[in-house]
Backbone as numpy.savetxt, mean C-alpha at the origin, in Angstrom:
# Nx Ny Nz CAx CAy CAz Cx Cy Cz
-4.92 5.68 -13.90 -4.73 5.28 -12.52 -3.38 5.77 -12.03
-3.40 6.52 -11.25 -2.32 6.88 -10.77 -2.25 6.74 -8.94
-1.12 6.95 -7.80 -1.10 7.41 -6.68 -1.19 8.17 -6.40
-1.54 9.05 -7.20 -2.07 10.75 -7.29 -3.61 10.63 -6.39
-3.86 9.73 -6.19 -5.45 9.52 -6.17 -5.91 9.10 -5.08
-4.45 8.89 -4.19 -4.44 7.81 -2.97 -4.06 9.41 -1.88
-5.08 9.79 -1.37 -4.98 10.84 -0.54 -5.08 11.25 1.08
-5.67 9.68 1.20 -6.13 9.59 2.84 -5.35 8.84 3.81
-4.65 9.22 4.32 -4.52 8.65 5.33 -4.77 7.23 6.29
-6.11 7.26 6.51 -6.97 6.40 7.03 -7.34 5.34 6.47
-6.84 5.34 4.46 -7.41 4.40 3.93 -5.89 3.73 3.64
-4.44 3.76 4.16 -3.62 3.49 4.64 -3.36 2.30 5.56
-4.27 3.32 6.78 -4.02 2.41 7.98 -4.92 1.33 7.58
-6.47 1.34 6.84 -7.37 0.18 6.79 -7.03 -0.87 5.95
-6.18 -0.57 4.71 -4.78 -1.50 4.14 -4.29 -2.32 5.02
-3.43 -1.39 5.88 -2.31 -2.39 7.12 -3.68 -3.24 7.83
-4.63 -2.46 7.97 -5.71 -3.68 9.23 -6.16 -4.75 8.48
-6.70 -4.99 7.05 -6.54 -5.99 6.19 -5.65 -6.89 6.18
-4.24 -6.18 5.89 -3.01 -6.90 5.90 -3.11 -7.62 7.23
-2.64 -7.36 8.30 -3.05 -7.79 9.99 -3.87 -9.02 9.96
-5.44 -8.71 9.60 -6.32 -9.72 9.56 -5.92 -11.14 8.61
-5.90 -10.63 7.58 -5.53 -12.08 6.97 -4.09 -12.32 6.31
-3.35 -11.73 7.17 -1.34 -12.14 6.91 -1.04 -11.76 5.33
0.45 -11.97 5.92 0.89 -11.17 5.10 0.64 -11.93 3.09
0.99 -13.41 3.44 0.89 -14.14 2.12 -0.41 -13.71 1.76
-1.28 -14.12 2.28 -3.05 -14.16 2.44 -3.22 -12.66 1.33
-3.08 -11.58 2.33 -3.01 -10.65 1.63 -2.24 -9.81 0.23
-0.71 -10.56 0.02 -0.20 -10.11 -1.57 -0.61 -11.35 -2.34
-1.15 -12.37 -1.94 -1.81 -13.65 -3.16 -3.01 -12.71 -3.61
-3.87 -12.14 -2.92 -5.13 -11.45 -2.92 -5.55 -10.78 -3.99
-4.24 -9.85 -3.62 -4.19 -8.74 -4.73 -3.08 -8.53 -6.04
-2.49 -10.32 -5.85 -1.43 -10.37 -6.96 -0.08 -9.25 -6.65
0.60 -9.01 -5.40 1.55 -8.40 -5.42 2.52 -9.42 -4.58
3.74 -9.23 -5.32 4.91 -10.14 -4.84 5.69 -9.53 -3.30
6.38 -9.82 -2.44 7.40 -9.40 -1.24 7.95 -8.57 -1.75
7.82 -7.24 -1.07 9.05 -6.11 -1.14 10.08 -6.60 -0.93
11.10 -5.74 -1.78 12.66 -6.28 -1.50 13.21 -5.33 -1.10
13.09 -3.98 -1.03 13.45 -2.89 -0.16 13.04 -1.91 0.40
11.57 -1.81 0.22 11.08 -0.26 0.51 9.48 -0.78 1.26
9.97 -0.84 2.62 8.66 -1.34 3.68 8.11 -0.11 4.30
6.72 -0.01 4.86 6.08 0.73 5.62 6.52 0.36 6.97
6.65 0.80 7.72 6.51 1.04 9.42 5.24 1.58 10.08
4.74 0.59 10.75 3.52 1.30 11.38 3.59 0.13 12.80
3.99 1.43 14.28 3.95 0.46 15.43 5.13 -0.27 15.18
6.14 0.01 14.43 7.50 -0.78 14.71 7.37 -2.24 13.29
5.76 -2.16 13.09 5.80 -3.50 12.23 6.13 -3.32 10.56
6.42 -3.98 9.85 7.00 -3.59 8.43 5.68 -4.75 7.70
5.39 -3.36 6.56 4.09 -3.68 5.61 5.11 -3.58 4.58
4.63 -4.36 2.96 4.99 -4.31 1.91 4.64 -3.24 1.25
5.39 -2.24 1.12 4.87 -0.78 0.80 3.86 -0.56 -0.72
4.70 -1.12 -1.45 3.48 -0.68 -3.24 2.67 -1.55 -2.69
2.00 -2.96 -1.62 1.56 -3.79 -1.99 -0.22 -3.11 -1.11
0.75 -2.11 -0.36 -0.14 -1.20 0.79 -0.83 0.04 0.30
-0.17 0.49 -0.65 -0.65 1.40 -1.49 -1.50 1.43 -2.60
-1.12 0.47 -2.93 -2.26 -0.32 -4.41 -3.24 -0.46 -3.60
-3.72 -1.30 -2.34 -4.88 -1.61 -1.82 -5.36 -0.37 -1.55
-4.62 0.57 -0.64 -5.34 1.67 0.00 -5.87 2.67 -0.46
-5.50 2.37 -2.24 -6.08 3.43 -3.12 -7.12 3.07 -3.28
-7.81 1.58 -3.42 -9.01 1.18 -3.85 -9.64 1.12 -2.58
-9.09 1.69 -0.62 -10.11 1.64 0.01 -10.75 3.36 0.04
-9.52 3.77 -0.27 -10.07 5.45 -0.98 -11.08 5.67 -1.58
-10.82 4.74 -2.92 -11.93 4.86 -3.79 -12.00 3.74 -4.54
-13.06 3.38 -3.46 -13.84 1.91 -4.34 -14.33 1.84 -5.37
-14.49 3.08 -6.59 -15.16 3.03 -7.44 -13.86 2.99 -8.38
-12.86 2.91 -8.09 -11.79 2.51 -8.77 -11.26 1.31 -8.81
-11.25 0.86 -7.29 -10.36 -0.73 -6.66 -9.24 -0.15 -6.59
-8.52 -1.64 -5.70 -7.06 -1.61 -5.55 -6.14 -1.54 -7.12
-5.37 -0.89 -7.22 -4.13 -0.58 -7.91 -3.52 -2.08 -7.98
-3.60 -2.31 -9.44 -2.76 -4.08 -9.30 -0.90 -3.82 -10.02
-0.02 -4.54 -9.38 1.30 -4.58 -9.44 1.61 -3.83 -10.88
0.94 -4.46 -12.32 1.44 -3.49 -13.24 0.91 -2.17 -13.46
0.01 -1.72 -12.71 -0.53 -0.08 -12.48 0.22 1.00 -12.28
1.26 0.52 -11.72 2.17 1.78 -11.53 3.84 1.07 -10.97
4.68 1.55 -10.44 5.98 1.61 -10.00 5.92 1.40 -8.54
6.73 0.75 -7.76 7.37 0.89 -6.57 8.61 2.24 -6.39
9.00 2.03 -5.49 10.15 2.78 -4.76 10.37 3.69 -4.58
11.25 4.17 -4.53 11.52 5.77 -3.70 10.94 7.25 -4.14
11.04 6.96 -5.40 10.38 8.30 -6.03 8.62 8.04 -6.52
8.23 7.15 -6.16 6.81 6.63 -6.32 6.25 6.32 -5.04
6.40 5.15 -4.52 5.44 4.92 -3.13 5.91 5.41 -2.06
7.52 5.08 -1.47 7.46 5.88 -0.46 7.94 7.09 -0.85
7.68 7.98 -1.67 7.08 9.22 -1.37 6.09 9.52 -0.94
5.09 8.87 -1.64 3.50 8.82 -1.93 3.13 8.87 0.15
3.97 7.74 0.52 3.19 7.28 2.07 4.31 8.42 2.76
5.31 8.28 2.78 6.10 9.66 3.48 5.27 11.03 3.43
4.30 11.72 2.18 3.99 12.69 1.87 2.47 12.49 2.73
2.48 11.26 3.80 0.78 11.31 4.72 1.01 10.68 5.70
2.51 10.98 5.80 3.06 11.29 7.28 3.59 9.74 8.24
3.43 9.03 6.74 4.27 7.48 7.36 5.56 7.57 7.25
6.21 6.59 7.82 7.70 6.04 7.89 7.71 5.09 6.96
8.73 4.88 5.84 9.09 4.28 5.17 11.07 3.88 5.01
């Protein structure tokens, strides 16, 4: 499992519309990921928990995988927001 795998765009934004729908706790209890402490998404001015957006959006990529859970991979600069910088988000 890697973020190698997380390629779309769109399955990004359907992360953040999840997140949106059922808040922010709602959504990292969900999927077992804790509050970013430094490295947020921007989308519309609003700040998403970045690995917590990326783990999900890999499993709306590809459901035959699921979401990416907290010990799957790394946060921060040289991992996620690269990963979302490299599909044209603000981080």
């Amino acid at each position: 499992m890697s973020l190698g795998e997380l390629t779309d765009r769109g399955a990004v934004l359907r992360a953040v519309e999840e997140f949106d729908r059922i808040g922010r706790d709602a959504f990292l209890a969900k999927y077992g990921f804790g509050r970013a402490r430094s490295y947020f998404l921007v989308v519309q001015g609003k700040r998403y928990d970045s690995k917590a957006i990326a783990g999900v959006a890999r499993g709306v990529e590809r459901p035959d995988l699921g979401a990416m859970r907290p010990a799957d991979f790394s946060g921060g600069e040289k991992t996620v927001a690269q990963k979302l910088r490299s599909l044209g988000f603000e981080v």
